[in-house]
RONUMAR-208063 format. One record per residue (C-alpha): residue in one letter; residue number from 1; x, y, z. Coordinates in steps of 0.2 Angstrom, whole numbers, plus 2048, in hexadecimal, padded with zeros to 3 digits. Example, Ala and Ser with C-alpha at 12.3 -4.5 7.8 and 13.67 -1.06 7.14 Angstrom:
% residues 2
{code:a&pos:1&X:83E&Y:7EA&Z:827}
{code:s&pos:2&X:844&Y:7FB&Z:824}
//
This chain:
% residues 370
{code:x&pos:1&X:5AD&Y:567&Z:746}
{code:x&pos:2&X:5B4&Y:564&Z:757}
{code:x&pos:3&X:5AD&Y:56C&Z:766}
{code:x&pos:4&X:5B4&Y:57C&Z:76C}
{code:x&pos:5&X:5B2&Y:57A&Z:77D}
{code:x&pos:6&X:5C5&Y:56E&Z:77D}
{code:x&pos:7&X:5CC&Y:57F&Z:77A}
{code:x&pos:8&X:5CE&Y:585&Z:78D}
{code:x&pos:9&X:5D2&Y:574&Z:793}
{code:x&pos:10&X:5DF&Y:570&Z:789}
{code:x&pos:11&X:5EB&Y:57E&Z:785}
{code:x&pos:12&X:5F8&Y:58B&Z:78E}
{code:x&pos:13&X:5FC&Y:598&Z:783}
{code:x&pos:14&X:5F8&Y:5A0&Z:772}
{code:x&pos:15&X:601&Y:596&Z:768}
{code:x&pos:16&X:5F9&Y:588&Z:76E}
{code:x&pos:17&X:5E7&Y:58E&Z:76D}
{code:x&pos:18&X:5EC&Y:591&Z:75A}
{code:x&pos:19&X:5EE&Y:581&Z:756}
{code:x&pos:20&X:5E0&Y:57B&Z:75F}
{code:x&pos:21&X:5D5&Y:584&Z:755}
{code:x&pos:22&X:5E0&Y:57F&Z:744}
{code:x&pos:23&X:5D9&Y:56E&Z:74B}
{code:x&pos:24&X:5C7&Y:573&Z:752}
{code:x&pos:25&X:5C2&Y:579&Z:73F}
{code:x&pos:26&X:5C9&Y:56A&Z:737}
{code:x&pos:27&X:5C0&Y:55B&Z:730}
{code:x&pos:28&X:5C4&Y:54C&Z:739}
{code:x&pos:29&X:5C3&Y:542&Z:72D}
{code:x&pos:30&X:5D5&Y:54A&Z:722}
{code:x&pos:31&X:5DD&Y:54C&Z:733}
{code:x&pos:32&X:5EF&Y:543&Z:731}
{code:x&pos:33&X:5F3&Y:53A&Z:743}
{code:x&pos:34&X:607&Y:537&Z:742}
{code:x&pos:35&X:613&Y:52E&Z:74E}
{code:x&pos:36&X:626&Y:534&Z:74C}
{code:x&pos:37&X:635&Y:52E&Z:756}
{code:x&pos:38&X:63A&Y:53C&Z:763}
{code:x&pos:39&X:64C&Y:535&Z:767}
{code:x&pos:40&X:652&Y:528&Z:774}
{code:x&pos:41&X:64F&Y:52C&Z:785}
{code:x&pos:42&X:65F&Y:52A&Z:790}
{code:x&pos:43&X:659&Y:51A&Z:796}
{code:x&pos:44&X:64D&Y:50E&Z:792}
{code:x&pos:45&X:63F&Y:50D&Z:7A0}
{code:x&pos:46&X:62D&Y:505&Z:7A3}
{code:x&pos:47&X:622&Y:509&Z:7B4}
{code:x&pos:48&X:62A&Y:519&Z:7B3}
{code:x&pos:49&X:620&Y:529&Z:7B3}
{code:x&pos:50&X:61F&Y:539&Z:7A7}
{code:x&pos:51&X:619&Y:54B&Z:7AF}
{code:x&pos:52&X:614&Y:55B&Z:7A4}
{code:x&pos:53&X:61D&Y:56A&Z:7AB}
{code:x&pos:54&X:614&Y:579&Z:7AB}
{code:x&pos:55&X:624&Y:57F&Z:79F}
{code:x&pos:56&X:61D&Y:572&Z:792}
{code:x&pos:57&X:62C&Y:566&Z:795}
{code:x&pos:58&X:628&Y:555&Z:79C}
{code:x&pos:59&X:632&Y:54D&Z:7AB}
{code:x&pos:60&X:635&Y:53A&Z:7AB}
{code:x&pos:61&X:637&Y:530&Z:7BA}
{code:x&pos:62&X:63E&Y:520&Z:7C1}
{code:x&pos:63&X:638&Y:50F&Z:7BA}
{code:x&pos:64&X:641&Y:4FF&Z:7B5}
{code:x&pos:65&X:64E&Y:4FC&Z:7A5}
{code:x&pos:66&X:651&Y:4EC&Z:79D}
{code:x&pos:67&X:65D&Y:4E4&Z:7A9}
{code:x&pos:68&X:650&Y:4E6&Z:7B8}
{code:x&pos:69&X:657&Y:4F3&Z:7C2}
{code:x&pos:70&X:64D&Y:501&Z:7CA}
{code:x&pos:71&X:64F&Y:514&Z:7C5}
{code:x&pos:72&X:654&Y:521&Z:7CF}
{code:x&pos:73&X:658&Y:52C&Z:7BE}
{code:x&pos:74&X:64D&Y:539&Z:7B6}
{code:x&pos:75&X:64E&Y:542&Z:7A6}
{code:x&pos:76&X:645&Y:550&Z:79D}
{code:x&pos:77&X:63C&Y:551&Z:78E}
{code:x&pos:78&X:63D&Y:562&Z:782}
{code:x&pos:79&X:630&Y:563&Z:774}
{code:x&pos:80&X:635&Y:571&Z:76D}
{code:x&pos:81&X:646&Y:569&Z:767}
{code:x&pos:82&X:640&Y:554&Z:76A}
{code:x&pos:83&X:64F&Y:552&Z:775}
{code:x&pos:84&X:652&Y:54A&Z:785}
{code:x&pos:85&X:65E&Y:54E&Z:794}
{code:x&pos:86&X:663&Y:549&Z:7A5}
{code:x&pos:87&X:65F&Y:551&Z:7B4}
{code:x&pos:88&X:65E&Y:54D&Z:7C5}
{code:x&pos:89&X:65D&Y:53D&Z:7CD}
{code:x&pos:90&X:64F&Y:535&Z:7DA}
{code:x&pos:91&X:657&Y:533&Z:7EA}
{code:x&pos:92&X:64F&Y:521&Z:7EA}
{code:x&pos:93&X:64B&Y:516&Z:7DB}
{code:x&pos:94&X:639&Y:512&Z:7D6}
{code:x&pos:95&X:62D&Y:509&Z:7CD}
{code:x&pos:96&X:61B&Y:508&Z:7CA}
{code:x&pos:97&X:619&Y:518&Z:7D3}
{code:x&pos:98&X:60F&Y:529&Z:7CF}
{code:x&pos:99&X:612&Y:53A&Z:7CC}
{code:x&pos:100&X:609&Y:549&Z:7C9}
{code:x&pos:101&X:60B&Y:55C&Z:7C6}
{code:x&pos:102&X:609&Y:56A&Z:7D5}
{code:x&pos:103&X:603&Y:57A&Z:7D3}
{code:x&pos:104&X:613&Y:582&Z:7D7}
{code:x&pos:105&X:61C&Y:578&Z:7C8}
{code:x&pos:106&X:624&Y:56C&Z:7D3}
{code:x&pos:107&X:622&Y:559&Z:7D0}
{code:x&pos:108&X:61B&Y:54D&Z:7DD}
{code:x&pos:109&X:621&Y:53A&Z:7DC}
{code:x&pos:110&X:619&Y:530&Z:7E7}
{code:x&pos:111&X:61B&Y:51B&Z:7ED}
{code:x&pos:112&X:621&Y:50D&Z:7E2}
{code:x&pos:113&X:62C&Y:4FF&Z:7E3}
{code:x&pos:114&X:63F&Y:4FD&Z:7E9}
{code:x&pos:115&X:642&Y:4EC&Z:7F3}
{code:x&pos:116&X:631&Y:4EE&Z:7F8}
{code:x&pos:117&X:620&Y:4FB&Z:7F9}
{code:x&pos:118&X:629&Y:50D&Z:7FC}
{code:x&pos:119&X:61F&Y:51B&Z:807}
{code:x&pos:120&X:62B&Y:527&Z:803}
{code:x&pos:121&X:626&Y:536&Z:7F7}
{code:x&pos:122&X:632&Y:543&Z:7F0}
{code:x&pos:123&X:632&Y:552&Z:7E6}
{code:x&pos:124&X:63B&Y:559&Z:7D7}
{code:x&pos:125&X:63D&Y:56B&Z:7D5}
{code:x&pos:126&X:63F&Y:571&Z:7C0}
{code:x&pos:127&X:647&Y:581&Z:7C4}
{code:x&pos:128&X:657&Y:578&Z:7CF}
{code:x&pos:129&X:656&Y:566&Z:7C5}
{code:x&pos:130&X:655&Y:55D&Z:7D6}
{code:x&pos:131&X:64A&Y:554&Z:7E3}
{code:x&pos:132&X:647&Y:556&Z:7F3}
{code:x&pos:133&X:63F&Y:54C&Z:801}
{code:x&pos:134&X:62A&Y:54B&Z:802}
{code:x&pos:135&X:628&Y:542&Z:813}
{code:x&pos:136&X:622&Y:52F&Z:814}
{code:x&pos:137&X:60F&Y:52A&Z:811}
{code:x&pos:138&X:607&Y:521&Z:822}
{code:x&pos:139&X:607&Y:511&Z:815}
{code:x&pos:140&X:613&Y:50A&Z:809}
{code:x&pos:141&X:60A&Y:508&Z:7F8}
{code:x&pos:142&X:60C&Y:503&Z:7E6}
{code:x&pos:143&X:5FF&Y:501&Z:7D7}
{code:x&pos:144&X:5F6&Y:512&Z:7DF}
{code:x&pos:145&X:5ED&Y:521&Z:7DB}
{code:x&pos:146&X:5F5&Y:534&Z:7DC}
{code:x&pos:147&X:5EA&Y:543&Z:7D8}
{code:x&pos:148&X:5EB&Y:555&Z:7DA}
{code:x&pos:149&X:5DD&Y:560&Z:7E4}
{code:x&pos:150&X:5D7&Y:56E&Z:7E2}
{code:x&pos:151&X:5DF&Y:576&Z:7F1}
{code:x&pos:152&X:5F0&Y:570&Z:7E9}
{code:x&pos:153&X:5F3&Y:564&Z:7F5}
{code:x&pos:154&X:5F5&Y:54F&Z:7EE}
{code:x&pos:155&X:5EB&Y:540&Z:7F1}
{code:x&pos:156&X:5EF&Y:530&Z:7F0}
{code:x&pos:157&X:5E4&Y:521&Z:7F2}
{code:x&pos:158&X:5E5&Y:50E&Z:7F3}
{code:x&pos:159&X:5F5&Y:502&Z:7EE}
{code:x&pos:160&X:5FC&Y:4F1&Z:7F2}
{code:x&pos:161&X:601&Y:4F6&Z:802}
{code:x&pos:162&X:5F2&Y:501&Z:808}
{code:x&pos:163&X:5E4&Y:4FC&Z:7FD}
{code:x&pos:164&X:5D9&Y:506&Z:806}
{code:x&pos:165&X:5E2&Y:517&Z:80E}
{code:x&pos:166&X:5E2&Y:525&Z:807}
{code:x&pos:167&X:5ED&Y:534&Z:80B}
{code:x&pos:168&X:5EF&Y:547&Z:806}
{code:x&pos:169&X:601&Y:54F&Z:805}
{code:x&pos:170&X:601&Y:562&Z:80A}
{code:x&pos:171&X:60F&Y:567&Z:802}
{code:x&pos:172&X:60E&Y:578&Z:809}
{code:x&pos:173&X:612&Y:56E&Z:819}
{code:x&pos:174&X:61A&Y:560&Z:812}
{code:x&pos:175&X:60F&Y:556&Z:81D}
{code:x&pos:176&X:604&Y:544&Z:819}
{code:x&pos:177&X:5F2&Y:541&Z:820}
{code:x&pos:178&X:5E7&Y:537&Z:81F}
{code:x&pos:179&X:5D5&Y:537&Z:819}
{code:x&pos:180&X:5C6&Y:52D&Z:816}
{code:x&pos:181&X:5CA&Y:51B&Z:811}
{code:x&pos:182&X:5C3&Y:514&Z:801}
{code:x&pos:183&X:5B3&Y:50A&Z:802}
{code:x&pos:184&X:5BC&Y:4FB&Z:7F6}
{code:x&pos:185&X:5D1&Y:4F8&Z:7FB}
{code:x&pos:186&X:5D7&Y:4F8&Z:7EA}
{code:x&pos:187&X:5E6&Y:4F9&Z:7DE}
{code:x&pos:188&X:5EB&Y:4FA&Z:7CC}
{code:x&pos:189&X:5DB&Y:507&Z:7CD}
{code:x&pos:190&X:5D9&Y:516&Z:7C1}
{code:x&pos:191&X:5D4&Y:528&Z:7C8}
{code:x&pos:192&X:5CD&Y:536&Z:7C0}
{code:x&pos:193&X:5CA&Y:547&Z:7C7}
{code:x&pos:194&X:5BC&Y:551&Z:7C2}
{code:x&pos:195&X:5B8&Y:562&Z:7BD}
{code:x&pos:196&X:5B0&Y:565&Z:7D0}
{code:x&pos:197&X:5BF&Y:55F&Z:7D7}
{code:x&pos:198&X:5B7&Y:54D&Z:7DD}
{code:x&pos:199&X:5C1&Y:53E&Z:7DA}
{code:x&pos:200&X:5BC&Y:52D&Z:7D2}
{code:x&pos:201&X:5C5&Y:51D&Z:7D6}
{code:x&pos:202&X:5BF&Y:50E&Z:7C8}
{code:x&pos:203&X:5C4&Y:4FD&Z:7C7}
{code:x&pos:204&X:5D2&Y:4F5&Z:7CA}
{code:x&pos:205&X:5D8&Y:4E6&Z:7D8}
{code:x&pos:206&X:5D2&Y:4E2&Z:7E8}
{code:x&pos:207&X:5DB&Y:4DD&Z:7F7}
{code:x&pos:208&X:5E6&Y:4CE&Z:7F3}
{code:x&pos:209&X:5DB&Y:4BE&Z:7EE}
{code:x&pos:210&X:5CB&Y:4CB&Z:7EC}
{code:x&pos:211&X:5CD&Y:4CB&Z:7DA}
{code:x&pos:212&X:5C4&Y:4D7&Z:7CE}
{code:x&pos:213&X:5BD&Y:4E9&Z:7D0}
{code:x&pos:214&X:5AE&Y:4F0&Z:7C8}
{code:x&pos:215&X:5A9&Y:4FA&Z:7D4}
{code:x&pos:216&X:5AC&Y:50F&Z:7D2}
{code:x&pos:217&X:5AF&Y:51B&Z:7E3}
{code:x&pos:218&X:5AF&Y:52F&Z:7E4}
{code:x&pos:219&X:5B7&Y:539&Z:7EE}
{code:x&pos:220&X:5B3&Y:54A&Z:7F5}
{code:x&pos:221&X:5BF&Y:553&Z:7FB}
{code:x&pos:222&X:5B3&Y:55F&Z:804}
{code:x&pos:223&X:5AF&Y:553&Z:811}
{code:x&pos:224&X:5BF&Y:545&Z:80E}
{code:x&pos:225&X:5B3&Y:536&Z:80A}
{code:x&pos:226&X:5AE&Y:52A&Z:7FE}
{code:x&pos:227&X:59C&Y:525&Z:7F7}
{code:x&pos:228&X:599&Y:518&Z:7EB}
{code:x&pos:229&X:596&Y:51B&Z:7D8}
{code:x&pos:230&X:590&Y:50B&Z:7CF}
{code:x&pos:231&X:598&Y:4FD&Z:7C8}
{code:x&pos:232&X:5A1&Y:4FB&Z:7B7}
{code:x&pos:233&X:599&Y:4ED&Z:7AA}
{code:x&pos:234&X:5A9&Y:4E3&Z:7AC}
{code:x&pos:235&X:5B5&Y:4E4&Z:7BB}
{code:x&pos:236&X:5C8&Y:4E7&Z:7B2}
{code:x&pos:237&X:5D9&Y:4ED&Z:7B9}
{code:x&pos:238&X:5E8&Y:4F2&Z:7AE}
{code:x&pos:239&X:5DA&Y:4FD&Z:7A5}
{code:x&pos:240&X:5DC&Y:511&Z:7A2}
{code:x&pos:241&X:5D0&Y:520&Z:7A2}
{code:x&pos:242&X:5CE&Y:530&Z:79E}
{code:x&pos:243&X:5C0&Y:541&Z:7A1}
{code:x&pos:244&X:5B9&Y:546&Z:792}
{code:x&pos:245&X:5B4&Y:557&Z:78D}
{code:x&pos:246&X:5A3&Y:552&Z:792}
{code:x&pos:247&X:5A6&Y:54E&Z:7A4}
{code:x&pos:248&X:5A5&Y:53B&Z:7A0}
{code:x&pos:249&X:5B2&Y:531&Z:7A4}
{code:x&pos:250&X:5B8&Y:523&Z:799}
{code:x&pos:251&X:5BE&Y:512&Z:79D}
{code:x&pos:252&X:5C7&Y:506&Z:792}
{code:x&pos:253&X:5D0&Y:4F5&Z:78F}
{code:x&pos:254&X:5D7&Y:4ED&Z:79E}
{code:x&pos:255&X:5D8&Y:4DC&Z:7A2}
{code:x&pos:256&X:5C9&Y:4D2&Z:7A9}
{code:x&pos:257&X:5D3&Y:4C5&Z:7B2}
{code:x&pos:258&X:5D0&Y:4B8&Z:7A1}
{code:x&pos:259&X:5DB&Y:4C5&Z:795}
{code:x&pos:260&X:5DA&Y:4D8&Z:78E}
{code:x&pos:261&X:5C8&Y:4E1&Z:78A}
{code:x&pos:262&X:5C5&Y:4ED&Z:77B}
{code:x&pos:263&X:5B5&Y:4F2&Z:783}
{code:x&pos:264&X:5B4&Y:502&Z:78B}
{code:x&pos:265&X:5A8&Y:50C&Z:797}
{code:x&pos:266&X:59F&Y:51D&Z:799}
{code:x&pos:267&X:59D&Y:523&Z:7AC}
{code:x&pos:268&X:590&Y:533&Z:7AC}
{code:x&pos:269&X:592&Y:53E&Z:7BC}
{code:x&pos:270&X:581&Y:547&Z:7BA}
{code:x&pos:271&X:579&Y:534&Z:7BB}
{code:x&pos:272&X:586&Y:529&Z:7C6}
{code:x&pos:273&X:583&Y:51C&Z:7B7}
{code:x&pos:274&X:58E&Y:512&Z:7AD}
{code:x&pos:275&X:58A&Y:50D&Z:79A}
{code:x&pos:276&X:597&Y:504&Z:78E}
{code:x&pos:277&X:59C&Y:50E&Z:77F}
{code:x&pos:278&X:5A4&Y:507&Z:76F}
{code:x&pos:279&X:5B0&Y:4F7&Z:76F}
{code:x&pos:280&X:5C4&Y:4FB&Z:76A}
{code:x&pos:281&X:5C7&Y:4F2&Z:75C}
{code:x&pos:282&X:5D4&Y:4EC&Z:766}
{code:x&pos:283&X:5D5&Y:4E5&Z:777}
{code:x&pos:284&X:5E1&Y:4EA&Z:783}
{code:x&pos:285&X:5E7&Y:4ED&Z:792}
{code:x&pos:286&X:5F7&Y:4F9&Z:79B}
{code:x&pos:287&X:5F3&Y:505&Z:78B}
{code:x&pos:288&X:5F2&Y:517&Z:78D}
{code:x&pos:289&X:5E6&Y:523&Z:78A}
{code:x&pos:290&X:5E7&Y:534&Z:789}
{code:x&pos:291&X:5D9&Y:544&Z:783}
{code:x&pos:292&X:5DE&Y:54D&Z:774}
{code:x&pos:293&X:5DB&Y:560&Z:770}
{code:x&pos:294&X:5D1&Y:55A&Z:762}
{code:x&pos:295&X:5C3&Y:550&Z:76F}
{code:x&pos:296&X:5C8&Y:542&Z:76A}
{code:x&pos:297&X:5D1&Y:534&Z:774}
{code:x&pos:298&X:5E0&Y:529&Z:771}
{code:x&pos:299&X:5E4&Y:519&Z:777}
{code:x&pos:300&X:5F5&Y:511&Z:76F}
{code:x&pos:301&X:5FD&Y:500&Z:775}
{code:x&pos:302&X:5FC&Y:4F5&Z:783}
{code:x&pos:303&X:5FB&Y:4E3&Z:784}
{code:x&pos:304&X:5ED&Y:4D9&Z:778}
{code:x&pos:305&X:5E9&Y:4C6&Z:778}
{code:x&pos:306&X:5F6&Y:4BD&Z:77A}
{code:x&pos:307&X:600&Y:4C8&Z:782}
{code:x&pos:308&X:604&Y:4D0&Z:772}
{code:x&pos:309&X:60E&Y:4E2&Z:774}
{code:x&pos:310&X:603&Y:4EE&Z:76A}
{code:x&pos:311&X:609&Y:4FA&Z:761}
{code:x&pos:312&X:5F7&Y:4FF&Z:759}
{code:x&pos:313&X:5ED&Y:50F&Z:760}
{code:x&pos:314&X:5DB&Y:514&Z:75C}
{code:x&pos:315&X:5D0&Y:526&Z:75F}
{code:x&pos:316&X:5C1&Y:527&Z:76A}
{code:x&pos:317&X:5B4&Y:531&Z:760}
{code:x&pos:318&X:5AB&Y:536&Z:771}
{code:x&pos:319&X:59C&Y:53E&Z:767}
{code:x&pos:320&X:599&Y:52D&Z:75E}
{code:x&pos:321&X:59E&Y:523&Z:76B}
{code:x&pos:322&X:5AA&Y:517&Z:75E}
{code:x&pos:323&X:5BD&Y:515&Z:759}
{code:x&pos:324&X:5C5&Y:517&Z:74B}
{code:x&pos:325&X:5D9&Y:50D&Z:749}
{code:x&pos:326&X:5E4&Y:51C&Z:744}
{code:x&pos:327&X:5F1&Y:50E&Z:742}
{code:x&pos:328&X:600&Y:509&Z:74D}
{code:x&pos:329&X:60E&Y:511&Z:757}
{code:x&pos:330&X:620&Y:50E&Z:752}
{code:x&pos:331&X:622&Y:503&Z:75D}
{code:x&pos:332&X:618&Y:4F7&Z:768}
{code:x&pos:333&X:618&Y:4FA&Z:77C}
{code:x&pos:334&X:60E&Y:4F9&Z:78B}
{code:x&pos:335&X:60F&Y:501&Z:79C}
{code:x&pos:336&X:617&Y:50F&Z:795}
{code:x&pos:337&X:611&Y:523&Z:796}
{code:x&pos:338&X:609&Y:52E&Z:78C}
{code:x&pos:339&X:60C&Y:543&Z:78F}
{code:x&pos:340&X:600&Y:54D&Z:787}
{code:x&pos:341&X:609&Y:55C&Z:783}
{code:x&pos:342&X:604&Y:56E&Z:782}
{code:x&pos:343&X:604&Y:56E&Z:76D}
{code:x&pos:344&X:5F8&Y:560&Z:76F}
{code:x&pos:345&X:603&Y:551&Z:76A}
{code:x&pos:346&X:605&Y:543&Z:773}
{code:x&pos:347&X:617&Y:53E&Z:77B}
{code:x&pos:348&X:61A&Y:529&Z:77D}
{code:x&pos:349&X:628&Y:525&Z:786}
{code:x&pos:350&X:62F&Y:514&Z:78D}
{code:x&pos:351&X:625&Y:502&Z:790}
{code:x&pos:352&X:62A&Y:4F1&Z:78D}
{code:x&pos:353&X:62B&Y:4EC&Z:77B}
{code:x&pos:354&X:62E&Y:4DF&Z:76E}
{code:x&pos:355&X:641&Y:4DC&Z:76C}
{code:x&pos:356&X:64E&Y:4E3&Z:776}
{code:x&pos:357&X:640&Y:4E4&Z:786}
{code:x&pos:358&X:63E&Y:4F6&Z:78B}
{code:x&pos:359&X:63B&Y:506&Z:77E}
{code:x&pos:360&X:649&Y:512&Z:77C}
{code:x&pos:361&X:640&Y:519&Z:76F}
{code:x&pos:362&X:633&Y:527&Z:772}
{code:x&pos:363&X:629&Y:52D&Z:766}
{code:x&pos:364&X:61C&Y:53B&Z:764}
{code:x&pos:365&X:608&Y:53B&Z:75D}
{code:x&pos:366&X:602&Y:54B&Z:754}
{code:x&pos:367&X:5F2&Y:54D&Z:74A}
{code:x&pos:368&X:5F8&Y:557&Z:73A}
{code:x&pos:369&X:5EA&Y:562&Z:72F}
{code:x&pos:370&X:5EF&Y:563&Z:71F}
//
């Protein structure tokens, strides 16, 4: 039986709280996890990124197609009907920038790349289709952190460009500040908020030539600094996390400068200590990884040894600390997004692929009780 307490986080209506229960009473073990093709995008895109509206659409931004050419484009995803449409465009093409959701139902983009690091940040309103202008950071930065506070406003940390600013966008002023700087300059990090509202910065690149992160950081947003919080077993970047329904956060794959990892790593909060948990059967690195409604945790794709294009995912049984393959996506990609949507599947859209390059195709996980 899975534990109840994934109820509250995870859902946003009746209906969905319905089926999380179908899944909370059922035995894991005849649970059915499905990939389907949703339809082609309008265009094919990797680095992009995917935002949950608060309608239960997902809005996806930017990136680059096949031919190498940035994206100012965005399109909307509806899971009631699995179709895709166009709306409006960014005013300035991006990649390998972030994105994330503000109380008010607007969407924040943030950074990237287009002839170089961008500062800029714009803001894209689902009730008009359009963007609007979000100001310019104090630093240019790509390969960066964004994450919402709980006083609405954004923080964004680290980057190419900046590896060891951070700023905060009020976007009931549409003004950027600055706050306490990182202990480590880094990039290509992950960032986790937790249930208190602090923030934790893992991993990731140092300044250029520095190599390899272990180290962990936290942010308080109370007093605007950082404190250190332990190192990671094995320093990795190109890895992915997640907070678990236990306040743990989880860490996996990445790329220890020699090739991908299939271990992954348990951070404690009440401790400050880092333990390694179950191997992946799999190494890889520029996966995703997202918390299912179930407690469980997916991880699909990525590249493996080789530089193989993965189309296999595996589940994270937190409680046992082990994964179990659950078999492979339809197809292979890596730095491509994955939406958990308010029915509790799992929307996977763009990434580079075997064949023609970049993913058209999107495709959806469900776990189906019988």
């Amino acid at each position: 039986m899975q534990h109840a307490g994934f109820l509250i986080k995870s859902s946003r209506g009746g209906a969905v709280v319905l089926a999380l229960l179908v899944f909370a009473l059922a035995d894991p073990a005849v649970i059915q996890n499905v990939f389907t093709n949703t339809g082609h995008a309008g265009a094919a895109r990797h680095h992009h990124t995917a935002t949950l509206l608060l309608n239960g659409g997902v809005l996806v931004a930017g990136g680059e197609d096949g031919a190498g050419n940035i994206l100012s484009s965005a399109e909307l995803y509806d899971p009631a009907t699995r179709t895709w449409k166009e709306t409006g465009s960014l005013a300035e093409p991006r990649k390998n920038h972030t994105a994330g959701l503000l109380p008010d139902g607007r969407v924040i983009v943030v950074g990237g790349y287009h002839r170089g690091e961008l500062a800029s940040a714009e803001l894209f309103d689902p009730a008009t289709g359009t963007w609007s202008g979000a100001g310019h950071m104090t630093s240019s930065r790509v390969q960066h952190s964004t994450n919402l506070l709980p006083s609405g406003n954004v923080m964004v940390a680290g980057g190419q460009a900046g590896p060891a600013s951070v700023e905060v966008y009020d976007p009931s002023r549409g003004t950027w500040t600055s706050t306490g700087s990182l202990i480590t300059g880094r990039r290509e990090h992950v960032a986790i908020r937790f249930f208190n509202n602090t923030v934790l910065v893992v991993g990731g690149r140092a300044e250029p030539g520095a190599g390899l992160l272990a180290s962990a950081e936290l942010y308080d947003p109370a007093t605007g600094q950082w404190s250190g919080r332990g190192s990671l077993k094995t320093a990795r970047a190109g890895h992915a996390a997640t907070l678990l329904g236990t306040a743990k956060v989880l860490v996996t794959g990445g790329s220890d400068g020699d090739g991908p990892l299939a271990s992954a790593e348990l951070y404690d909060p009440t401790t400050g200590l880092w333990t390694e948990t179950g191997s992946m059967g799999t190494a890889r690195s520029q996966h995703t990884v997202k918390l299912l409604s179930t407690g469980q945790v997916l991880v699909a794709g990525g590249r493996g040894p080789g530089g193989a294009i993965l189309s296999s995912a595996e589940l994270y049984n937190p409680g046992a600390g082990t994964w179990s393959s659950i078999g492979s996506m339809l197809n292979g990609r890596y730095v491509h997004t994955a939406t958990l949507l308010l029915d509790g599947s799992v929307l996977m859209a763009g990434g580079l692929a075997d064949g023609s390059g970049v993913a058209a195709q999107a495709e959806q996980f469900s776990q189906n009780a019988p």
